[in-house]
Residue, then its C-alpha position, 0 to 999 in steps of 0.5 A: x434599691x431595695x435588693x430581692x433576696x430569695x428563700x430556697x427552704x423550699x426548693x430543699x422541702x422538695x428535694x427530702x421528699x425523694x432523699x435524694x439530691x433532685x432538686x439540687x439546692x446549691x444549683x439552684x442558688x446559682x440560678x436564681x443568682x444568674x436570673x437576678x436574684x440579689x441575695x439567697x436566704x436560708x433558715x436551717x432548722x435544728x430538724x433539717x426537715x428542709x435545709x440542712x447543715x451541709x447545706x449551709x456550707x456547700x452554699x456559703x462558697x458558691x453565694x456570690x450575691x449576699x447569703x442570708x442565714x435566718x434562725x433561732x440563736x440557739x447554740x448549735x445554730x450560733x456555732x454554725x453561722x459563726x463558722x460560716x460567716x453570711x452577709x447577714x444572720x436574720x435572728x427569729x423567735x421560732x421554737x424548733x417545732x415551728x411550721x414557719x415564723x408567726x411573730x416578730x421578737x419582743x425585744x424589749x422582753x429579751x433585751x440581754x439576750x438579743x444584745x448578746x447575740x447582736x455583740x457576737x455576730x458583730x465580733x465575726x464581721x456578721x450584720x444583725x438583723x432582727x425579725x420584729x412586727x411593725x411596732x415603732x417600739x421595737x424597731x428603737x429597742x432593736x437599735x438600742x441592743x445593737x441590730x444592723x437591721x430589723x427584718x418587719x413581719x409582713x404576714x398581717x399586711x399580706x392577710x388584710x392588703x385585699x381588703x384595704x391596702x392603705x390601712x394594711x400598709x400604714x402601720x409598715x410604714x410608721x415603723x419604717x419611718x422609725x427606721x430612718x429616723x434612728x439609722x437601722x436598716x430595713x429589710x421586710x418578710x413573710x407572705x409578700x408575693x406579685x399582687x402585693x408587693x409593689x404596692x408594698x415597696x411603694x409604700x416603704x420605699x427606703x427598704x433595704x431588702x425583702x426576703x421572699x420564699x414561699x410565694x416566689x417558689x410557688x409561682x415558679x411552677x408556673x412561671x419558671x424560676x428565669x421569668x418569676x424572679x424577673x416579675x418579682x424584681x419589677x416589683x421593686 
């Protein structure tokens, strides 16, 4: 069963718009949990222009599911995920000014460090993942330099599905197929939403989770949150 994972970054975009506590995000997180969602995924950046901090811990005892923290293992970031201890740390190459992840690791390029990084978060009982493009060679050296996981960029699948969603979808599912042969889970991200989806997790079947936020809050200003993360789970 590949689980949906739903990212709040914007549900806290919202609420800093007024400086107040409308929407509530820790409300928020335990809806979507009620309506289905099978894990909640956050990426505090060092900014907090959307979530922050003290979100992150007043989230972490009321996740009941499986709590995703994403960043850049920056210090402060590595301290905080330490202290509070998600499920999973879903390391991504974004420099602080980053408007939203653009591009996987080059793992190969940064072996030492993300090798560091995976140790640490395996000495706190934390699963690694470690967001890369879908390139064979990256999966392998992401295994090779200790990830639980790696999480697949998804946007070029999501930018060329309309045109043609075989070609779109072929290079996903060689990286996955790299992905079972050498024993990393798979998790998958970024502009997957209801028209792509489907056809995406047909494709790649053996995925573990897709961590899904933009898309999914958007479509439930029309939907609501209830009847959106029901749409999205039949996708999968």
């Amino acid at each position: 069963m590949t689980r949906l994972s739903v990212n709040i970054n914007k549900v806290a975009t919202l609420r800093n718009a007024r400086g107040e506590n409308v929407p509530d995000v820790v409300k928020f997180a335990i809806d979507c949990e009620r309506f289905g969602a099978q894990g909640i995924t956050v990426h505090p950046r060092p900014d907090e222009r959307h979530i922050t901090r003290a979100d992150v811990r007043a989230l972490r005892p009321v996740v009941t599911t499986e709590f995703n923290i994403e960043g850049y293992p920056a210090p402060e970031f590595m301290d905080l995920v330490i202290e509070v201890r998600p499920d999973q740390v879903t390391l991504v190459p974004d420099s602080p000014s980053a408007v939203t992840s653009n591009a996987g690791w080059d793992v190969i390029a940064n072996e030492a460090f993300l090798r560091g990084i995976c140790a640490r978060l395996r000495e706190a009982g934390i699963r690694s993942s470690i967001f890369v493009d879908a390139d064979p060679d990256q999966v392998r050296k992401a295994a090779e330099v200790g990830a639980d996981r790696v999480e697949l960029y998804t946007k070029p699948y999501a930018d060329n599905y309309a045109t043609d969603p075989a070609a779109a979808v072929a290079p996903f599912v060689k990286a996955s197929q790299t992905a079972l042969e050498i024993g990393i889970g798979l998790n998958a991200g970024h502009d997957l939403n209801l028209d792509n989806l489907a056809y995406f997790h047909a494709s790649l079947p053996l995925l573990d989770e897709v961590s899904i936020g933009h898309a999914l809050i958007s479509d439930a200003l029309y939907l609501g949150i209830s009847e959106t993360i029901r749409r999205y789970r039949a996708c999968l």
